[in-house]
FIGUKOL-307079 format. One record per residue (C-alpha): x, y, z; residue in three letters. Coordinates in pm, whole numbers, padded with zeros to 5 digits, always signed. Last residue first. Layout:
% residues N
XYZala ...
% end
This chain:
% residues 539
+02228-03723+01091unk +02408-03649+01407unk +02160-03790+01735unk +02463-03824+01985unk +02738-03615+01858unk +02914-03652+01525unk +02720-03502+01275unk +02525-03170+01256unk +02608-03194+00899unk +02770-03494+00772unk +02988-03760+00890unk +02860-04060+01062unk +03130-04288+00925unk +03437-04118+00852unk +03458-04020+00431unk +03423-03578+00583unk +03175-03425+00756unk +03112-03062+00783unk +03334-02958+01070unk +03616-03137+00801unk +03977-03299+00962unk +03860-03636+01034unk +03477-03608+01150unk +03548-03623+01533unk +03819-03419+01556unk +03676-03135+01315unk +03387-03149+01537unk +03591-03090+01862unk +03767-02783+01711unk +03431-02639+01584unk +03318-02628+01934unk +03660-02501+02064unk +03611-02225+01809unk +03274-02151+01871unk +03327-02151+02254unk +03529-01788+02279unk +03245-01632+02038unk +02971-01793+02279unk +03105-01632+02616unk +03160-01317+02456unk +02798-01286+02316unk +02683-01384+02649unk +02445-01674+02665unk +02116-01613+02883unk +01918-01849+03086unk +01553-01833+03003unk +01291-01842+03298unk +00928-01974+03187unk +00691-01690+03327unk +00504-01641+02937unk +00539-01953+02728unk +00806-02127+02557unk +00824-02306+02193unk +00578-02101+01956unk +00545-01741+01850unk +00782-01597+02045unk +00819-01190+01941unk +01154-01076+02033unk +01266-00786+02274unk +01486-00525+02258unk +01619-00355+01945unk +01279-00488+01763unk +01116-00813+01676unk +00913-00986+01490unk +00835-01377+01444unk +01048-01638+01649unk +00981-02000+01616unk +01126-02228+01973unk +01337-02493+02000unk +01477-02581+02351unk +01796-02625+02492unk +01813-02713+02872unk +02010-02520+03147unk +01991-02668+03475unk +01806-02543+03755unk +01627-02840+03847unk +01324-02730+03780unk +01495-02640+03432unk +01603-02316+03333unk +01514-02313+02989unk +01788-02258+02730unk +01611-02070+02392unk +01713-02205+02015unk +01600-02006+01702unk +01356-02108+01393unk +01199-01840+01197unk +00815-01713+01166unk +00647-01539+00883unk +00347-01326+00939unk -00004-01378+00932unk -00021-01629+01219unk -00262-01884+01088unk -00614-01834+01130unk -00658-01784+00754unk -00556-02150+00684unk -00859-02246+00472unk -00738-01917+00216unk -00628-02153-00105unk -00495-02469+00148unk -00150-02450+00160unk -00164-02010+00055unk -00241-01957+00461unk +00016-02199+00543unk +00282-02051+00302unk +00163-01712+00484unk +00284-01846+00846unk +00581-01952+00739unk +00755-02290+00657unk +00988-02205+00393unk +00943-02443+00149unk +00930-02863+00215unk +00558-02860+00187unk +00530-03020+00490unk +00665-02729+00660unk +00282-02594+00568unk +00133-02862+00753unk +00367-02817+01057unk +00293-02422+01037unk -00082-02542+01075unk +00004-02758+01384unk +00209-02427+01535unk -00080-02229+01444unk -00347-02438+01638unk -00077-02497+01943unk -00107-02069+02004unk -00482-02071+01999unk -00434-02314+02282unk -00586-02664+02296unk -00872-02789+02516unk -01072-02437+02538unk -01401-02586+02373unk -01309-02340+02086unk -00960-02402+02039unk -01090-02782+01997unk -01337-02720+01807unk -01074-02488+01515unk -00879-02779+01523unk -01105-03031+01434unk -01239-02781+01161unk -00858-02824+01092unk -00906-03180+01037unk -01211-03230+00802unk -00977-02902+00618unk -00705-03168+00544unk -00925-03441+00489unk -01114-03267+00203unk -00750-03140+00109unk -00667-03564+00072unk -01020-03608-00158unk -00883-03339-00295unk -00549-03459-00434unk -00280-03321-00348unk -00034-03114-00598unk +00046-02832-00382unk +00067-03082-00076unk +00396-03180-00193unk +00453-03535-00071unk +00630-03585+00266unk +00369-03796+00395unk +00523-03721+00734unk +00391-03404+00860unk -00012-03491+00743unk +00076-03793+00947unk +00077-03575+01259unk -00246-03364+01246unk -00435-03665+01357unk -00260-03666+01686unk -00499-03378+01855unk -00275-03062+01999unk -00278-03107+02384unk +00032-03028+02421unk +00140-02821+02111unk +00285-02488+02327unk +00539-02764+02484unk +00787-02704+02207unk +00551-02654+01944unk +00862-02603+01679unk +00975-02949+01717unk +00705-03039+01420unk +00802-02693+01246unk +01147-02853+01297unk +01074-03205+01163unk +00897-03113+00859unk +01190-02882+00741unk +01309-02498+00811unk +01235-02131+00726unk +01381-01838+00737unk +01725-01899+00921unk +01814-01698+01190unk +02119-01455+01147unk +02126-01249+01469unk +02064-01304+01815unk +02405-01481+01887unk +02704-01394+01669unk +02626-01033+01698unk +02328-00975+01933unk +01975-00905+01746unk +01813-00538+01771unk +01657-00568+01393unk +01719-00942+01259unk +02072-01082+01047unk +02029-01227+00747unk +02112-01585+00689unk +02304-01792+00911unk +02678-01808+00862unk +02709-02129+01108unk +02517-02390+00850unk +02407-02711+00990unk +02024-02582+00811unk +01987-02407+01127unk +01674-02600+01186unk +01849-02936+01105unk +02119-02846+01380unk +01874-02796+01587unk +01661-03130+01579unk +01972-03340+01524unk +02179-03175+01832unk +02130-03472+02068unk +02297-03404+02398unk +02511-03632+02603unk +02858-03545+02452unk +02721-03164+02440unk +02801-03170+02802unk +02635-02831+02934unk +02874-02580+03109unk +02677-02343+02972unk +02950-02212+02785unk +02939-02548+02567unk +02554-02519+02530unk +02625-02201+02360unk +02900-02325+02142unk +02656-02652+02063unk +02366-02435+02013unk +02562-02171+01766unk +02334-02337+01437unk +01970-02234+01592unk +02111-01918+01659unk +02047-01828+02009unk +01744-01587+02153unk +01825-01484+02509unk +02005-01150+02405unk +01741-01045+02228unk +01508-01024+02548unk +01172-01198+02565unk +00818-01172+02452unk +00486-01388+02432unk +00235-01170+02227unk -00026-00942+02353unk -00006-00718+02025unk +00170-00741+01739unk +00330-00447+01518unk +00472-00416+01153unk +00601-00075+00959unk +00502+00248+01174unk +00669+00510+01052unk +00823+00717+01346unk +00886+01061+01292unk +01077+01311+01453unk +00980+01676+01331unk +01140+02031+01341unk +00946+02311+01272unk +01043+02510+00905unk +00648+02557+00815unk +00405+02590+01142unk +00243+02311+01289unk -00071+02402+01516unk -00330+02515+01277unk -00600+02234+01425unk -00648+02144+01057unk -00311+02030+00978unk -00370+01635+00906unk +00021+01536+00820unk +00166+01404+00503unk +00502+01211+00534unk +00716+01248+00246unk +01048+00990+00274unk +01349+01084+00081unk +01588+00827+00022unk +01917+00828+00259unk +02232+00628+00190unk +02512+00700+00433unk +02882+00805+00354unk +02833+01140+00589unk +02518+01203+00394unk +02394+01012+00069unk +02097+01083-00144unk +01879+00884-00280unk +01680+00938-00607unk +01367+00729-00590unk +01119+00942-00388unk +00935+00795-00142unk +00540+00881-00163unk +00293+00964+00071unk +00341+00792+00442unk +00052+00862+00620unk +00056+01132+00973unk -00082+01146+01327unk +00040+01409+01527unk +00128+01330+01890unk +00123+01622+02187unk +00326+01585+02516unk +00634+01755+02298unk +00406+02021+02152unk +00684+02273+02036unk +00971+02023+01998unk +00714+01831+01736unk +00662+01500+01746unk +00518+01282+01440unk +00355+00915+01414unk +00333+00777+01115unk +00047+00454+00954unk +00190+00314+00619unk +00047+00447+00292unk +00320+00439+00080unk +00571+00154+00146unk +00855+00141+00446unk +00995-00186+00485unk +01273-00271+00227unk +01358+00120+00273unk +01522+00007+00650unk +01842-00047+00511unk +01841+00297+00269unk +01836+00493+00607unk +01564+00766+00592unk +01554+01122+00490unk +01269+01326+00640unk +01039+01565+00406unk +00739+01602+00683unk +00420+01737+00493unk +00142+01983+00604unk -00226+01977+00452unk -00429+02271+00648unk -00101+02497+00587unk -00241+02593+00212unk +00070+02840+00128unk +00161+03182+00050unk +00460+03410-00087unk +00427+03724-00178unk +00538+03979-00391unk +00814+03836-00610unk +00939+04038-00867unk +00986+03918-01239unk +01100+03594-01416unk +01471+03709-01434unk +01381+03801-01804unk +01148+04048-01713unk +00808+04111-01929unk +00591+03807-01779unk +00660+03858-01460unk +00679+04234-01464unk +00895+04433-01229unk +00848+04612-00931unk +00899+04922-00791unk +00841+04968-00431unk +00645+05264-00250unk +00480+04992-00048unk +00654+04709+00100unk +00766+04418-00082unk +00894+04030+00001unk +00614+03918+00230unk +00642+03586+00327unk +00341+03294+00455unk +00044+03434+00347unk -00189+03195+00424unk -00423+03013+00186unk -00661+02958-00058unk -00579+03005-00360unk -00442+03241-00667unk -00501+03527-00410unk -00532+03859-00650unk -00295+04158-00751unk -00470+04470-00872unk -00252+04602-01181unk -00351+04291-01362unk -00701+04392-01449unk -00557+04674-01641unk -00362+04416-01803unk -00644+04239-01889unk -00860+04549-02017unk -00498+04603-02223unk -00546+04292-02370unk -00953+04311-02432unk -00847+04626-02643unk -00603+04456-02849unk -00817+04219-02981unk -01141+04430-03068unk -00928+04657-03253unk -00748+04418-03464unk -01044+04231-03521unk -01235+04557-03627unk -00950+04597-03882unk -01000+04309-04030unk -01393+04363-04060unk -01330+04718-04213unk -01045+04577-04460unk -01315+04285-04592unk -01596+04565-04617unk -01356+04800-04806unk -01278+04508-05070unk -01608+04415-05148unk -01644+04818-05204unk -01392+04798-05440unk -01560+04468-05619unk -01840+04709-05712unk -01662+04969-05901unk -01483+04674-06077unk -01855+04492-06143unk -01986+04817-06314unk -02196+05059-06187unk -02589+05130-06246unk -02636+04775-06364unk -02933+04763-06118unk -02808+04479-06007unk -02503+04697-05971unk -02638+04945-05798unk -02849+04735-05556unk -02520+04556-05396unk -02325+04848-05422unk -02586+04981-05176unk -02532+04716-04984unk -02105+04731-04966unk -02127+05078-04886unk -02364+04973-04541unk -02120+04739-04456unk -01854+04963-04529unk -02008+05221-04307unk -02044+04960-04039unk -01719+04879-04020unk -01589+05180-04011unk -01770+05278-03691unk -01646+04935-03552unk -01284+05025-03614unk -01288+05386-03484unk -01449+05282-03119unk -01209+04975-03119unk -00929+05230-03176unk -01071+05461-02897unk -01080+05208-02610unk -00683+05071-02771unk -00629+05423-02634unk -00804+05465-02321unk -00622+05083-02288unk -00313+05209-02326unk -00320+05477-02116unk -00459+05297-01808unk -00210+05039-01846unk +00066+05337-01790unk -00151+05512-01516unk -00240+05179-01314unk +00040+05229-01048unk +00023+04889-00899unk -00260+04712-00594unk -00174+04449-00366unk -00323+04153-00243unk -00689+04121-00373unk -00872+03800-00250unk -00995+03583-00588unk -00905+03276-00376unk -00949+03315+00025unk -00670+03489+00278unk -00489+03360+00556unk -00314+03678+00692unk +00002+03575+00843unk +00227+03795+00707unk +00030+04105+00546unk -00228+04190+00316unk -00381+04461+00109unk -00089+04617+00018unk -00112+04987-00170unk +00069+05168-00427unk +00315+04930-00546unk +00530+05108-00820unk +00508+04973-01183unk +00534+04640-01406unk +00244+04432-01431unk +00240+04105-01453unk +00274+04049-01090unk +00411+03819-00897unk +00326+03574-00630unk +00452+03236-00506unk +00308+02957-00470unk +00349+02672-00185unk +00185+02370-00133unk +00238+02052+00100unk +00348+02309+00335unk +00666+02224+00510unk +00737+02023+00863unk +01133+01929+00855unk +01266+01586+00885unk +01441+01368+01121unk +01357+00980+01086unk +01251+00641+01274unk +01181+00306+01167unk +00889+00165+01375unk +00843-00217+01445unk +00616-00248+01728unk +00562-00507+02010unk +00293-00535+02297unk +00306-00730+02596unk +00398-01103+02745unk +00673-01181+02931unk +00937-01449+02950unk +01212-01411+03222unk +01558-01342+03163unk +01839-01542+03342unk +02272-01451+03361unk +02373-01773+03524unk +02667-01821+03730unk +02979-02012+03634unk +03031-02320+03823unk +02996-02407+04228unk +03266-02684+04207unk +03581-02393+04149unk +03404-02215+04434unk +03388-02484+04658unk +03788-02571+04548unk +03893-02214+04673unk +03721-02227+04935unk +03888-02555+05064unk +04212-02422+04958unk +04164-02102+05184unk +04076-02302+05517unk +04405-02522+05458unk +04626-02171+05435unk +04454-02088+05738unk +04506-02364+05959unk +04882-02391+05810unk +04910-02008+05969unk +04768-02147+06256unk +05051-02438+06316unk +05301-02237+06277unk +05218-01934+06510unk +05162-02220+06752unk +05494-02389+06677unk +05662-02025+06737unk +05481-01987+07078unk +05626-02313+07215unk +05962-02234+07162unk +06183-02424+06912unk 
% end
């Protein structure tokens, strides 16, 4: 063999040695991280709508008189005041008739005062026994006709004075004529006297007090109650916002393209004369917002149940990790509950509502440094606090006045006062929010968070750059971010699991638990079985 074949050799095993080495670096250097950082701002919960701008008040006008129009007094876009004439009608056939019901009244109250004036002297005649009762019971009898008549008379001449009155037609309100359905020279019939309701002259509206009809999903109807804050755009002003209240929602729904829609009425403030009937609207209802709150991305938020799958495509070792405090928080359940606005399937979604002493307790996460130790055997009594005594709710308030100092002084955070209160109200074994706190104590608790919080699980990039678990409560939150009301604070760096990456582990995860419980990821006769059994710390 040559000496230039063994070199070609020998540097083609060179390079088939360099590419193993690589290839075993790469295998060592793991998976890489996908990380979010926590921020702090401003979050809103809006459910948004089409609709259609339309006056909150509409009328149309007829006539009830029948006849030719001679004359219009107003035209489209005319905003006209009540009492305002609008059009005027042939009068000659109304004149007519009341010329001649004129006349009949004339006639009936001449009559009536001759018969009045028969019927005295018939009075004096007959006390005078000039005539006899019979004679005088006639002239009774005139006097009754006379006064019938008169009422007759008198009647049907103040109708055709109305319906001369009608021929000139009048503004029934304030407002702006909107449609014009007639033009002179037209004949028109009567409203009153046509079966199809009569001719339509005008049509007006009051456009100072719009309305935005809008149709809104039937999942987000839960939320939206009457009197709730709106915001409305309009393609004509799209820099300018209108402000708008929710009215009323109507209770029939309707469904489009296999989706249920209830009417939602928006009223809008339309005094600047800027929104027109027919424009096209977005709204946004405004349902919940908070302000200045810690925030991070949905897709770092974990079900509190999915920690061992998302620990698992970490890379973590779940043989070295203690589960208890999560696994208690998710209630050991994998379902979850309801799912959130904006939350990632599998991942983001489903958080439990509420939770037992020891996860409000872990709920702090480091926000409860600092947070004074004579909260903590309020946690454990594990008696209902609805029925304590009061020397024990003279205690309890003793302590949050504590509380409230130390916020003041500035050595605890406003943030570790509400997760100590949510503790109390955990204590209570029910749902652990914010507003069973505020009801633990009859109103003492009104600095707690208003709102109810839920467990979920965060991984916290570690100094050292390794993932670590942490639970956290989670209030609102939208298709983007979530609201962290306790467990990590603003610049800690979150490590995010891929909805993928945790649907391939949940499988393994559950495969490993059925091993180690004998058959049942829910425990089964082996000793240590349970929920959130077998790893380190299973109940």
């Amino acid at each position: 063999m040559s000496t230039g074949t063994l070199r070609t050799i020998s540097l083609a095993m060179l390079v088939v040695a360099v590419g193993a080495c690589g290839t075993g670096d790469a295998a060592d250097a793991g998976p890489t991280l996908q990380t979010a950082l926590v921020t702090r701002g401003d979050l809103s919960i809006r459910a948004e709508a089409t609709g259609t701008v339309e006056p909150i008040r509409t009328v149309e006008v007829k006539s009830k008189a029948s006849g030719e129009v001679l004359r219009l007094h107003a035209d489209v876009g005319d905003e006209v005041e009540p009492g305002a004439p609008l059009a005027d009608i042939d009068p000659r056939d109304v004149q007519n008739r009341f010329d001649q019901m004129s006349a009949d009244l004339n006639v009936a109250v001449a009559r009536l005062q001759i018969s009045e004036a028969q019927l005295e002297r018939s009075d004096k005649l007959l006390a005078a026994e000039v005539i006899t009762p019979q004679e005088h019971e006639g002239a009774r009898l005139e006097y009754a006709n006379s006064q019938a008549s008169h009422v007759k008379a008198q009647t049907n001449f103040d109708l055709a004075e109305l319906q001369l009155n009608d021929v000139r037609i009048r503004a029934p309100m304030r407002g702006t004529i909107i449609t014009k359905s007639v033009e002179e020279g037209a004949v028109i019939q009567s409203a009153s006297g046509s079966v199809s309701g009569g001719t339509t002259l005008f049509t007006m509206a009051d456009l100072l007090d719009m309305q935005v009809r809008t149709l809104v999903d039937e999942t987000d109807m839960g939320e939206i109650k009457a009197g709730l804050e709106a915001v409305v755009h309009v393609e004509a002003f799209p820099d300018r916002t209108f402000r708008g209240t929710v009215l009323k929602i109507e209770p029939q729904a309707t469904v489009e393209q296999n989706i249920t829609m209830f009417p939602v009425i928006v009223s809008i403030d339309n005094r600047a004369g800027l929104l027109k009937p027919g424009m096209n609207a977005e709204v946004e209802v405004l349902i919940d917002e908070a302000l200045g709150v810690v925030l991070v991305p949905n897709n770092a938020i974990v079900q509190a149940s999915d920690v061992g799958p998302a620990a698992m495509a970490l890379g973590l070792d779940i043989e070295d990790m203690d589960l208890t405090e999560f696994t208690r928080a998710g209630r050991g359940g994998f379902g979850g509950g309801r799912g959130q606005r904006g939350g990632r399937d599998g991942a983001g979604q489903g958080q439990g509502r509420g939770g037992d002493r020891g996860s409000a307790r872990q709920a702090g996460g480091d926000a409860t440094r600092g947070a004074p130790a004579a909260a903590e055997p309020l946690t454990n009594g594990g008696a209902d606090t609805n029925g304590a005594s009061a020397q024990d709710q003279g205690g309890i308030r003793a302590q949050l006045g504590a509380l409230r100092e130390q916020v003041a002084s500035g050595e605890i955070t406003q943030d570790s006062m509400n997760v100590v209160m949510q503790a109390l109200a955990g204590g209570r074994g029910g749902r652990g929010g914010s507003r069973a706190g505020a009801s633990f104590l009859g109103g003492e608790m009104t600095a707690a968070p208003p709102r109810e919080s839920r467990p979920a699980v965060v991984f916290v990039l570690t100094a050292d750059s390794v993932p670590e678990p942490r639970l956290v409560q989670i209030g609102l939150n939208d298709w983007d971010h979530t609201q962290i009301v306790s467990g990590v604070e603003e610049g800690d760096v979150l490590v995010v699991v891929g909805a993928a990456q945790l649907l391939a582990q949940q499988q393994a995860y559950l495969d490993r638990m059925r091993e180690r419980m004998g058959g049942s990821p829910f425990g089964g006769n082996t000793p240590g079985g349970g929920r959130g059994g077998g790893f380190r710390g299973g109940r």
